[in-house]
C-alpha positions as CSV (number, residue, x, y, z in Angstrom):
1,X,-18.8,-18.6,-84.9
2,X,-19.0,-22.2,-84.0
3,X,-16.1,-24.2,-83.1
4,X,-16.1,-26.4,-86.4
5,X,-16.3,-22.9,-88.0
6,X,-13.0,-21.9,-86.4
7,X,-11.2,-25.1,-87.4
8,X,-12.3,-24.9,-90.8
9,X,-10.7,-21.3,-91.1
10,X,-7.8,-22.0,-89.7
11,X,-7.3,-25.3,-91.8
12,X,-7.7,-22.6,-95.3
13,X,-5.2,-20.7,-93.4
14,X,-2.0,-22.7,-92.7
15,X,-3.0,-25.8,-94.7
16,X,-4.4,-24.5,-98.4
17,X,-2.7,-27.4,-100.3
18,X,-3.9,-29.8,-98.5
19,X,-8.1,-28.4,-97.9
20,X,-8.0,-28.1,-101.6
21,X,-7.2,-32.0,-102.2
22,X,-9.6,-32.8,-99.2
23,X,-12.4,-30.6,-100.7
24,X,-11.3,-32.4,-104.2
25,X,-11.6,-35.7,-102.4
26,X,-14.6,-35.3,-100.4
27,X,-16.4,-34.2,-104.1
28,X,-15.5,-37.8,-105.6
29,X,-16.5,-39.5,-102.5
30,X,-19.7,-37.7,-103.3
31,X,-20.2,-38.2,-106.8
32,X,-19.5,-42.0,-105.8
33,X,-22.4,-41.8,-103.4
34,X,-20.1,-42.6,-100.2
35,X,-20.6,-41.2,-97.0
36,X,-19.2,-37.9,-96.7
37,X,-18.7,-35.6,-93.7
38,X,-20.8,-32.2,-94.9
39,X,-21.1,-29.4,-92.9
40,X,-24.5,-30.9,-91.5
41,X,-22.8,-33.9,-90.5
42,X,-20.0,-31.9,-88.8
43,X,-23.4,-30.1,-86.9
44,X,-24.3,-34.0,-86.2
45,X,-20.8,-35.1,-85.2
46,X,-20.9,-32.1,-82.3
47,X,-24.0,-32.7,-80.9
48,X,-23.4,-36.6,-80.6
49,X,-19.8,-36.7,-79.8
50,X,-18.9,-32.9,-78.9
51,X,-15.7,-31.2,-79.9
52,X,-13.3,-34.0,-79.1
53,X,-15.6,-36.0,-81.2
54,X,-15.3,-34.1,-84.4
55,X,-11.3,-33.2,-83.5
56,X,-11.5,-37.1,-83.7
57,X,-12.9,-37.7,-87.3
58,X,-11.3,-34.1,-88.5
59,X,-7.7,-34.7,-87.3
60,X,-7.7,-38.6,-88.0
61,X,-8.3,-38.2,-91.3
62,X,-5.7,-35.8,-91.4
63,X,-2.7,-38.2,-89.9
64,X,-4.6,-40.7,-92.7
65,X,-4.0,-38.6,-95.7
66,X,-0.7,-37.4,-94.5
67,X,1.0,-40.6,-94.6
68,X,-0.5,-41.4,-98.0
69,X,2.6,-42.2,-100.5
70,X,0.0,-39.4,-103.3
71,X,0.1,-36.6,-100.6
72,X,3.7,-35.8,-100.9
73,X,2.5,-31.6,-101.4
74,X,1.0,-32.0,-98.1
75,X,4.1,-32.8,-96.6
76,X,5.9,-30.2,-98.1
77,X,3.4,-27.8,-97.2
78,X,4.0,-29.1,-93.4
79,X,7.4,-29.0,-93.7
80,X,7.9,-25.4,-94.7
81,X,5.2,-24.3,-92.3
82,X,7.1,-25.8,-89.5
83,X,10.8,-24.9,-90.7
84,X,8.9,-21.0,-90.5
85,X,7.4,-21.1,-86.9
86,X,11.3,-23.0,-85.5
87,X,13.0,-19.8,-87.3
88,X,10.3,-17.0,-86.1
89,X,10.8,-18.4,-82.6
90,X,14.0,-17.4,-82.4
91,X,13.3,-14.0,-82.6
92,X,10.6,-14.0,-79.5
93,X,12.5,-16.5,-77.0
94,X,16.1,-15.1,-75.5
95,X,18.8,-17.5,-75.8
96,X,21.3,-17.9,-72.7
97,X,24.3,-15.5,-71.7
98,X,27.7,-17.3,-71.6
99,X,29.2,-17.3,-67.9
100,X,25.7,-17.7,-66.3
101,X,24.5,-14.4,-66.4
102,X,21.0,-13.9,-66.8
103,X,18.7,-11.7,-68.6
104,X,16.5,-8.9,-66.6
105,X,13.4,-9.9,-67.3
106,X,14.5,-13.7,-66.3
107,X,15.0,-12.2,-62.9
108,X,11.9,-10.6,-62.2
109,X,10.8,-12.0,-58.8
110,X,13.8,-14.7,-58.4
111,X,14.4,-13.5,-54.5
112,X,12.0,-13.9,-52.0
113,X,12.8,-12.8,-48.6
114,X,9.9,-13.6,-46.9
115,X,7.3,-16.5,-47.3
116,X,3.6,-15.1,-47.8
117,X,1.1,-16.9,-45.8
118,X,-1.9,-14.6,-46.9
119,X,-3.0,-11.7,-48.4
120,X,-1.7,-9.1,-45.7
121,X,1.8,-10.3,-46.3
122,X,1.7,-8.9,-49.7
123,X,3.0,-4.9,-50.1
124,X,2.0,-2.8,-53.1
125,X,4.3,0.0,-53.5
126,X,5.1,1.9,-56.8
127,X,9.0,1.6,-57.3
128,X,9.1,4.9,-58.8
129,X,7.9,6.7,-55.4
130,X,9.5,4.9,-52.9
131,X,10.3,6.5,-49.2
132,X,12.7,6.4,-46.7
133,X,10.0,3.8,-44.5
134,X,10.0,3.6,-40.5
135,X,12.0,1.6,-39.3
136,X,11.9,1.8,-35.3
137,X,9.7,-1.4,-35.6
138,X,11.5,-3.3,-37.3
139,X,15.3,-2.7,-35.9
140,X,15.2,-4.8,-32.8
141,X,13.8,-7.6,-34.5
142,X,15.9,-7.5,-37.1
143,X,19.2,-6.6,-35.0
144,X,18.2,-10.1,-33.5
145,X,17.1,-12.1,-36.9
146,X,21.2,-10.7,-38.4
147,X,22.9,-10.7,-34.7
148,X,26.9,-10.7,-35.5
149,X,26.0,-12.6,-38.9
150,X,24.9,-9.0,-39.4
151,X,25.5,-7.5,-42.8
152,X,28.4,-5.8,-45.1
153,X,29.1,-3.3,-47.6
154,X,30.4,-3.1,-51.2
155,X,32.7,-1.0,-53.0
156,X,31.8,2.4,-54.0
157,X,32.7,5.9,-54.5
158,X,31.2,9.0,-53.9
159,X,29.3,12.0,-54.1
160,X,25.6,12.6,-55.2
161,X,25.2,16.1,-55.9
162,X,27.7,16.2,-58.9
163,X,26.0,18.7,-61.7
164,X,26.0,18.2,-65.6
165,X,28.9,19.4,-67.4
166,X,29.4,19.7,-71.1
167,X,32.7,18.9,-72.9
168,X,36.0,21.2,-72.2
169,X,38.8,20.1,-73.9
170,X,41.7,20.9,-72.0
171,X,44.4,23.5,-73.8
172,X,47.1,22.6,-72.5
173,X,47.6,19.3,-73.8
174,X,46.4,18.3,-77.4
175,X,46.6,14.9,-78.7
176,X,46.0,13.3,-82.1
177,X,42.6,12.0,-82.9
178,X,42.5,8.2,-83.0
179,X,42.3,6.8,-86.6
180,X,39.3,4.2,-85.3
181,X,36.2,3.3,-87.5
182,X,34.5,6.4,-85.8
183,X,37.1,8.7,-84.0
184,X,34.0,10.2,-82.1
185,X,33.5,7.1,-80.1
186,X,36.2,5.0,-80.6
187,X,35.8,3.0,-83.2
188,X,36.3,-1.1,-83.6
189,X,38.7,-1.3,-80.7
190,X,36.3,-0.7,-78.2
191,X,35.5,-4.3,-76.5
192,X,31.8,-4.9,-75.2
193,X,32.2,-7.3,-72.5
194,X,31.9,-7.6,-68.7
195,X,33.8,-6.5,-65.8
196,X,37.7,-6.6,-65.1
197,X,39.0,-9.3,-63.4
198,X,40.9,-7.9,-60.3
199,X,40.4,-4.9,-57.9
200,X,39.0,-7.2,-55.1
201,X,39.3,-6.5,-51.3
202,X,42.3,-8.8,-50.5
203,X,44.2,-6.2,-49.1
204,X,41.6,-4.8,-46.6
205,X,43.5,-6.3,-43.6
206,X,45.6,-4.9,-41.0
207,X,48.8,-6.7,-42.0
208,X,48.3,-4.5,-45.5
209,X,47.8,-1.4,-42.8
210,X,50.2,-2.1,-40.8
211,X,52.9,-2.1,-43.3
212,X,51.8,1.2,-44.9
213,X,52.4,2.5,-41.5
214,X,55.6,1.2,-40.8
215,X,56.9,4.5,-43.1
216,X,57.1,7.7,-41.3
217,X,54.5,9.1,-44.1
218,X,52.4,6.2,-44.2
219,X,51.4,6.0,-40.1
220,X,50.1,10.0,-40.6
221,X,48.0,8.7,-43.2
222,X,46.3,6.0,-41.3
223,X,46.5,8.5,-37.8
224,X,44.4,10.6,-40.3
225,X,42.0,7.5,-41.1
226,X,41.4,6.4,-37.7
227,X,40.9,10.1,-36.4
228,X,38.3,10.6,-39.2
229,X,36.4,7.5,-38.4
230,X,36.5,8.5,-34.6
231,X,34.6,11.7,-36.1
232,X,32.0,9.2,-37.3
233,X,31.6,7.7,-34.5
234,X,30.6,10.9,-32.7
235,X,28.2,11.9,-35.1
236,X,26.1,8.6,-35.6
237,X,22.9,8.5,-34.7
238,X,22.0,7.2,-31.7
239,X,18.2,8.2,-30.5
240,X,15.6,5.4,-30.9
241,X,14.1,5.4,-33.3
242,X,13.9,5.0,-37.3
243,X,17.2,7.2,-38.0
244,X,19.1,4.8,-35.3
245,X,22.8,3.7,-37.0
246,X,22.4,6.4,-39.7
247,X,24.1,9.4,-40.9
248,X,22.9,12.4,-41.7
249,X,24.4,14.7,-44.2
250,X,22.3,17.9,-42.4
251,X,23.4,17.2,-39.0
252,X,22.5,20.7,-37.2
253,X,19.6,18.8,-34.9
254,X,22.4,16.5,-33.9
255,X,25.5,18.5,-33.7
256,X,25.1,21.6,-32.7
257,X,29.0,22.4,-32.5
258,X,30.6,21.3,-36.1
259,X,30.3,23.8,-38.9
260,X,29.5,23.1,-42.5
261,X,26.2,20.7,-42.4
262,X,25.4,19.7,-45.3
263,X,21.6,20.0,-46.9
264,X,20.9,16.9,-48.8
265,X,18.2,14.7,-47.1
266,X,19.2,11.5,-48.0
267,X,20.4,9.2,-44.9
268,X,20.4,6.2,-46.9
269,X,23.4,8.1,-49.0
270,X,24.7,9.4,-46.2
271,X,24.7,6.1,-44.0
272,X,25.7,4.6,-47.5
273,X,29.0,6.1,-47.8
274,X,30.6,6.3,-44.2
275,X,30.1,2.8,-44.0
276,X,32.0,2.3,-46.9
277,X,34.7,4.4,-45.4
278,X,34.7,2.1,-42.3
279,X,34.5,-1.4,-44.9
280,X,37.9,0.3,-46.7
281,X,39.7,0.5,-43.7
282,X,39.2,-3.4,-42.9
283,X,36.2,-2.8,-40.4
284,X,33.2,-4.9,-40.5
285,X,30.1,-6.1,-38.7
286,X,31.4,-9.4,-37.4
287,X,33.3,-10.4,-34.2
288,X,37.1,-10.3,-34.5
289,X,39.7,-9.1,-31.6
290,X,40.7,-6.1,-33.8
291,X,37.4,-5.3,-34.7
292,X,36.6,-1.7,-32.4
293,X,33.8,-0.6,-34.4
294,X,32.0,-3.5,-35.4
295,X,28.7,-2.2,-33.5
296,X,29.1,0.9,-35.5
297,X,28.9,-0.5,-39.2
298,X,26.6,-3.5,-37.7
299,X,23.7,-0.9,-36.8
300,X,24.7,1.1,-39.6
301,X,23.7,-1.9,-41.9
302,X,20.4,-2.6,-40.2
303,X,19.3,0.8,-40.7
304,X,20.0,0.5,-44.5
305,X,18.3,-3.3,-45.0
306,X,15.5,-2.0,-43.0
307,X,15.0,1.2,-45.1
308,X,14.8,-1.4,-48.6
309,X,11.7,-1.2,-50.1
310,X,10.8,-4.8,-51.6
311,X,9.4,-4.0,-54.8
312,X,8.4,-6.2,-58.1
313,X,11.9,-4.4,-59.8
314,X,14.0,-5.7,-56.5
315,X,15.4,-3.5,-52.8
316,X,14.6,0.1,-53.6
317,X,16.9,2.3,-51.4
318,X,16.4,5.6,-54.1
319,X,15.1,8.3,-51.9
320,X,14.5,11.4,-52.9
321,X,14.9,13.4,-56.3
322,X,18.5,12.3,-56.7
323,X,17.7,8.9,-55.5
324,X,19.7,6.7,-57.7
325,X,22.8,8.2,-56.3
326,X,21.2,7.0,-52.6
327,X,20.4,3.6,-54.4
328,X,24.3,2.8,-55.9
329,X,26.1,4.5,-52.7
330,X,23.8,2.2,-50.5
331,X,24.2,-1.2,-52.8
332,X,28.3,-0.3,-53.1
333,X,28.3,-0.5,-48.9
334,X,25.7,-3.9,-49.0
335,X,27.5,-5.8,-51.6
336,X,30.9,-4.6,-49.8
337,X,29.7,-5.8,-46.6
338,X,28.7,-9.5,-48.1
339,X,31.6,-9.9,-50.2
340,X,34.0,-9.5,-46.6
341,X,31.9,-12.1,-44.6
342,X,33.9,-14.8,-43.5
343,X,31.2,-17.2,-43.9
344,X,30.0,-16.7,-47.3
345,X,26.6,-18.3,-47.1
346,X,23.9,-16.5,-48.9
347,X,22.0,-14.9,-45.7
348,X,19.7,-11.5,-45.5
349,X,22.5,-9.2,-46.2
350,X,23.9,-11.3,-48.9
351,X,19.8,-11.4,-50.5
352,X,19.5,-7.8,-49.7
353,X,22.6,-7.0,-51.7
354,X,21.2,-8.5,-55.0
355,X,17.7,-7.3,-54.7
356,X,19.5,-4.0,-54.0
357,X,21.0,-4.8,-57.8
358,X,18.4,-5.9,-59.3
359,X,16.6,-2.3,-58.8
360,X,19.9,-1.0,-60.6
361,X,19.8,-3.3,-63.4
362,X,15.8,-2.8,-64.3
363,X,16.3,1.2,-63.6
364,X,18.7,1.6,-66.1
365,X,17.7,3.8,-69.8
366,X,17.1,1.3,-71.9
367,X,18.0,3.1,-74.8
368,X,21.1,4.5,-73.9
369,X,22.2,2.5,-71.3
370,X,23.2,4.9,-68.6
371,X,21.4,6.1,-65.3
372,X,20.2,9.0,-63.8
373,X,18.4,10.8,-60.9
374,X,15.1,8.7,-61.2
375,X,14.5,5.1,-62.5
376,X,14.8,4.7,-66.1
377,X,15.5,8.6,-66.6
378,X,16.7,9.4,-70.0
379,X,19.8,10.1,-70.5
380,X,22.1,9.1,-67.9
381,X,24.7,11.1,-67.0
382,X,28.3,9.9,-66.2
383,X,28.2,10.3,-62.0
384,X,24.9,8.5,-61.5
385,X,25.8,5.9,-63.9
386,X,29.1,4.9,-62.1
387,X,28.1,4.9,-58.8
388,X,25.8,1.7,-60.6
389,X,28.8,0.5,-62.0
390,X,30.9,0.2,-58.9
391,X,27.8,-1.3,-57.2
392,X,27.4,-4.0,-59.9
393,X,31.1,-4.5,-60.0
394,X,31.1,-5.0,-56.0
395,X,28.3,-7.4,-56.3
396,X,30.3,-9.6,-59.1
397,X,33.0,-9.8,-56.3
398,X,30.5,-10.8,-54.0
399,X,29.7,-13.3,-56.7
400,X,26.2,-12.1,-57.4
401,X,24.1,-12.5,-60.4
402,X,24.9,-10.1,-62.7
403,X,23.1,-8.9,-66.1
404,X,25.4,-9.1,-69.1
405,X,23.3,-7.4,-70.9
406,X,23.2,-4.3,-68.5
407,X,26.7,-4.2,-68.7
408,X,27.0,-4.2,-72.6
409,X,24.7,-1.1,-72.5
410,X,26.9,0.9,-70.2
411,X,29.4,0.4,-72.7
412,X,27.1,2.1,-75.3
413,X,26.2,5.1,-72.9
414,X,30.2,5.3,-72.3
415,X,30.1,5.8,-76.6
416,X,27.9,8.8,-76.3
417,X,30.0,10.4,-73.6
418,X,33.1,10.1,-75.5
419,X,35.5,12.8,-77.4
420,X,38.9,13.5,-78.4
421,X,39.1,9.6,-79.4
422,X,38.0,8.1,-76.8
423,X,40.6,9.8,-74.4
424,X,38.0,12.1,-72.3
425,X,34.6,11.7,-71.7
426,X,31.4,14.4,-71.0
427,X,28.9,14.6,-68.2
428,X,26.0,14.1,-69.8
429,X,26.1,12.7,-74.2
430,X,27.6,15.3,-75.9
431,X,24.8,16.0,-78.7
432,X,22.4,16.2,-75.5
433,X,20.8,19.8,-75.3
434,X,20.9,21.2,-71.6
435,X,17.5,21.6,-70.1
436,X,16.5,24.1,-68.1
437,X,16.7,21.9,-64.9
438,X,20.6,20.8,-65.8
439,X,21.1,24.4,-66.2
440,X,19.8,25.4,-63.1
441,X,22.3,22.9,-61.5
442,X,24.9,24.6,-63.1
443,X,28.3,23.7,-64.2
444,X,30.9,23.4,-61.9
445,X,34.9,24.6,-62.7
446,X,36.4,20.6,-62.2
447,X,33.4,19.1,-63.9
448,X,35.3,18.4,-67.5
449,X,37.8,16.7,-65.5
450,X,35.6,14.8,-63.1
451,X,33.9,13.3,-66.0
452,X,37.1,12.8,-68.3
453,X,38.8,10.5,-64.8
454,X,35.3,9.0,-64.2
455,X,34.7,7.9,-67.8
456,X,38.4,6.4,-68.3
457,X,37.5,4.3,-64.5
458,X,35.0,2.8,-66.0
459,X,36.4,1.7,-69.1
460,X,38.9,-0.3,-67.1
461,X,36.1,-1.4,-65.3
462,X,34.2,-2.7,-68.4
463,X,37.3,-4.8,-69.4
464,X,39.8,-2.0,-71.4
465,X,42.9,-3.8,-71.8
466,X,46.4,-2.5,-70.4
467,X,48.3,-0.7,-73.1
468,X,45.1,0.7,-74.6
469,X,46.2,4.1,-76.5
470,X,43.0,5.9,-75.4
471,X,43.7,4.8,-72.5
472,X,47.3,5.9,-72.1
473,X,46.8,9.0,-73.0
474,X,43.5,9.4,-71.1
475,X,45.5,9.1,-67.7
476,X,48.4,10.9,-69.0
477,X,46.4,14.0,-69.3
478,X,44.7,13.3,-65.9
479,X,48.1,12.7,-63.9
480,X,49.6,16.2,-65.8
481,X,46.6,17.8,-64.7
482,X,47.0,16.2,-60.9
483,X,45.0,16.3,-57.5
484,X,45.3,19.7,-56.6
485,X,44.7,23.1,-57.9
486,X,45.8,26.7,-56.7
487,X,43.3,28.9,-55.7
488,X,44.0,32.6,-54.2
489,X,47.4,31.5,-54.3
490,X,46.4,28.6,-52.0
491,X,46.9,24.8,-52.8
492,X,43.0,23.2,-52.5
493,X,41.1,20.1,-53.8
494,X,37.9,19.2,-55.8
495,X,37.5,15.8,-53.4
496,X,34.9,14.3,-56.0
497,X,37.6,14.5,-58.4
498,X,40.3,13.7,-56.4
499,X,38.5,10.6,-55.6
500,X,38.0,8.9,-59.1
501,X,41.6,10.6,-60.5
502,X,42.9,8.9,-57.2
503,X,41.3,5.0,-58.2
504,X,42.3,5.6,-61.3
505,X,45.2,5.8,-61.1
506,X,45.5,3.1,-58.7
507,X,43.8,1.1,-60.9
508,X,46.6,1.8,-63.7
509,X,49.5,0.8,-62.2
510,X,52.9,2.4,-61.1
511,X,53.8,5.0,-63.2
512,X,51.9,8.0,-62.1
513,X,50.2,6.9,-59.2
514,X,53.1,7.4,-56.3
515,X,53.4,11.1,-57.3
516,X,49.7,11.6,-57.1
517,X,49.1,9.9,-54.1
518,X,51.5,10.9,-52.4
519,X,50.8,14.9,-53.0
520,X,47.0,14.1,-52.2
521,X,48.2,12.1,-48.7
522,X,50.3,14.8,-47.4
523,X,47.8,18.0,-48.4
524,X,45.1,16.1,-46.8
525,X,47.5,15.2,-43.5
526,X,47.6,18.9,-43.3
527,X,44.3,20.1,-43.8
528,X,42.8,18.0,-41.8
529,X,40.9,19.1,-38.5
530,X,43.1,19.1,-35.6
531,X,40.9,20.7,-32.3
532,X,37.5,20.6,-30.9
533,X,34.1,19.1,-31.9
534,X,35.3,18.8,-35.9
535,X,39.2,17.4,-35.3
536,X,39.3,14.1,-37.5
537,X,37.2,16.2,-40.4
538,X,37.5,17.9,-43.3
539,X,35.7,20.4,-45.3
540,X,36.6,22.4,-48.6
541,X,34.1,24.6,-50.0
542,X,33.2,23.4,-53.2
543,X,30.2,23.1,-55.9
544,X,29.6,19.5,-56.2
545,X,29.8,18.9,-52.5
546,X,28.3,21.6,-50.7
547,X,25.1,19.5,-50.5
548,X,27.2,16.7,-48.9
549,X,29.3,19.3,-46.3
550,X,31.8,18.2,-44.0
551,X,30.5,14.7,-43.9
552,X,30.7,14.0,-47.7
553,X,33.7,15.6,-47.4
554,X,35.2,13.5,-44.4
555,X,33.8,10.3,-46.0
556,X,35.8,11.0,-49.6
557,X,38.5,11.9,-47.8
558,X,39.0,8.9,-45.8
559,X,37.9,6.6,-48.9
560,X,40.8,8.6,-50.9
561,X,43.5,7.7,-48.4
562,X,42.1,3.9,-48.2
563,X,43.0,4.0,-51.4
564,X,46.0,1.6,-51.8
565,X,44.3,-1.3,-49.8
566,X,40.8,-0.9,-50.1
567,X,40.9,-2.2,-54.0
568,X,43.8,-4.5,-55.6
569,X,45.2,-3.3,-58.6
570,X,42.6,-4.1,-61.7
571,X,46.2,-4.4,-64.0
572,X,48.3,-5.9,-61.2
573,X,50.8,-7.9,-62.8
């Protein structure tokens, strides 16, 4: 088909009106015996004057007839063509987010870390296979690029081996059912907006420490801190090589003396989360005179930028099957780590941290809007998904670019994972059928309640108001239920659920929260390890955290009695 041939279509197409009065005119110029432009005189026009030449005579004519005062249908014909393509393109071009935030697909490729001076600079690597890379290369190199500007960790909370759960309404307390526009999932009340203001890091100083000390029940709490970080201390990695500044949840080759390793394989989680326990306490990777571990959390940041694999979705630091847990435990303790810089310029730790969140934000289920083990898995369940959440939040307080439209979605996925009006919450969406591999992972005795604290922290995250009834009575029958449980006669604790009851009800305010941390304080004073190689730990046999052992278990611990300076109050008055 010849290029005339194209026009001509395209002009019967979008402009019928107006070919019809040109073929109507063109018929009395002939009958008149004027020149006329046929179809051999279109051939003529291309082979003297070429395409532009007959775009020329075809289009000028056009602009002639349009502004004739007798083609008024033409016009209209225009005008309703356009007014259809303006309307149409508001359904294919994305309109801007209030508060700056940005869409994903805006984002793709908006960091670059590196400048790329040829070919060889460029790495190819499937996001949804990444690896924990060598890094013995690249640490001294990049210990020097960081030096003490080194790097700093987010927020964060916990575990990665918690398994699926289905919804157990509790007997001994029974509540009303909301009256809401759908009781299942709370109806019209239920806000989709962004993230709380409050529960910053303000209070991560040693005046805040200090003070909690100065009571008689307060100092063993922070002897217990400072004990369990020396524990860390003697169990960090220090051979040369890849693993140096890491953790290691399986630390038999290491330690030879402690009990209780763990099995999970993931350093990046494991490095992840002590850290964090180290940023709670006020410690960091920059100079200060107060500062005795800033080595420690400094190397332990190098080895988790230099395991980051840059990939076209952002930082992937998801190793292994559970690896989103290891991507959100590892973002928590970057974004942490940049937010408590004292110079806040946007450096490799800071750039680190958002590519870190970027991953998050394009792995996310699009559909239902919560995360699981693997990129884009569908569904999420409720533990992967707020180990994202935290990380997103700690990034906003490192004032990161966040998606609002991520955020809305969690609120969705929070929908599905609702019962009982909104006042306790499921591991995985309560129409969801179990698979075999969920079964195979089992259901743990504390999982109802883990999921019931977790679900209720998040909707305070994700901008629940104070006062909320679901919420009310959400925490009510979390703080009757309370940190510990009796088993063979003997007090214990589920520390995955201790740890989001225990920000929770932080996070609440005053009226249950002295009683519940004040029992979980004093029962984990006293079970803590007192002689030989394991004094400063802890361990408590348990499903979810087996995989983590005694240092999952040290590191919850430690975050748990950070608690009431580690975050500020999200409903601090």
């Amino acid at each position: 088909m010849r290029v005339y041939d194209i026009l001509y279509f395209l002009e019967q197409i979008f402009f019928p009106l107006w070919a019809k009065q040109q073929a109507e005119a063109e018929a009395e110029a002939e009958a008149e015996d004027s020149e006329v432009l046929t179809l051999t005189g279109k051939r003529s026009i291309i082979r003297s004057g070429g395409v532009i030449g007959l775009l020329f005579h075809y289009w000028g004519g056009w602009f002639r007839r349009i502004f004739s005062l007798d083609r008024v249908g033409t016009l209209i014909s225009i005008f309703i063509h356009l007014l259809i393509f303006l309307l149409l393109s508001f359904f294919f071009f994305p309109l801007p987010y209030e508060d700056g935030l940005i869409d994903i697909i805006a984002r793709q490729g908006e960091y670059v870390l590196t400048e790329i001076k040829s070919d060889a600079d460029v790495r190819l690597i499937d996001p949804l296979q990444p690896q924990e890379k060598d890094a013995g290369e690249n640490a001294n190199k990049l210990q020097k690029e960081i030096g003490d500007l080194a790097i700093k960790t987010d927020d964060v909370n916990q575990d990665q081996t918690q398994p699926p759960s289905v919804p157990n309404t509790t007997a001994e307390i029974t509540l009303p059912m909301l009256e809401t526009d759908n009781p299942q999932v709370g109806g019209s009340r239920w806000e989709r907006s962004g993230f709380q203001i409050g529960g910053g890091f303000g209070d991560r100083n040693n005046d805040v420490r200090s003070r909690l000390a100065g009571s008689e029940a307060g100092k063993r709490g922070e002897d217990a801190i400072e004990a369990a970080l020396e524990w860390f201390v003697a169990h960090q990695d220090r051979h040369a090589g890849s693993s140096y500044g890491s953790w290691s949840f399986d630390f038999r080759d290491s330690c030879g003396i402690c009990t209780n390793s763990g099995t999970h394989k993931s350093r990046i989680a494991a490095t992840g989360i002590v850290t964090l326990a180290f940023l709670g306490a006020g410690y960091t990777h920059e100079r200060s005179p107060d500062n005795k571990y800033r080595k420690v959390v400094d190397d332990a940041l190098v080895y988790l930028i230099t395991q980051a694999i840059d990939t076209e979705r952002g930082a992937s630091l998801n190793h292994g099957l559970e690896g989103m847990y290891s991507q959100g435990i590892a973002a928590i303790a970057l974004c942490e780590a940049a937010a408590m810089q004292k110079n806040k310029r946007k450096n490799l730790l800071w750039t680190k941290a958002q590519d870190a969140l970027r991953f998050i934000e394009n792995a996310q289920d699009r559909d239902g809007g919560g995360w699981r083990y693997i990129p884009n898995e569908r569904p999420g369940d409720i533990s992967v998904t707020a180990w994202q959440v935290m990380a997103l939040k700690s990034g906003k307080l490192a004032n990161m670019n966040i998606s609002g439209p991520v955020l809305y979605k969690v609120n969705d996925f929070l929908d599905l994972v609702a019962y009982n009006g909104g006042r306790e919450y499921s591991y995985l969406p309560i129409n969801y059928k179990l698979s075999v591999s969920d079964q195979l992972r089992g259901t743990g005795a504390d999982s109802a309640w883990t999921s019931n604290a977790t679900g209720l922290l998040l909707r305070m995250y994700l901008s629940w108001e104070a006062g909320a009834v679901e919420l009310d009575d959400g925490v009510r029958i979390i703080a009757k239920k309370g940190p510990l449980k009796i088993v063979d006669e003997n007090y214990t604790c589920n520390l995955y659920y201790a740890y989001y009851g225990t920000l929770l009800m932080h996070h609440y305010g005053e009226k249950y929260w002295e009683n519940w941390y004040g029992q979980l304080r004093e029962f984990l004073v006293k079970k803590q390890a007192k002689n030989g190689h394991e004094a400063g730990s802890w361990y408590f046999p348990d499903f979810y955290c087996d995989k983590g052992g005694r240092l999952l278990n040290t590191a919850l611990a430690v975050l748990i009695l950070e608690t009431p300076y580690r975050y500020l109050p999200l409903y601090k008055k």
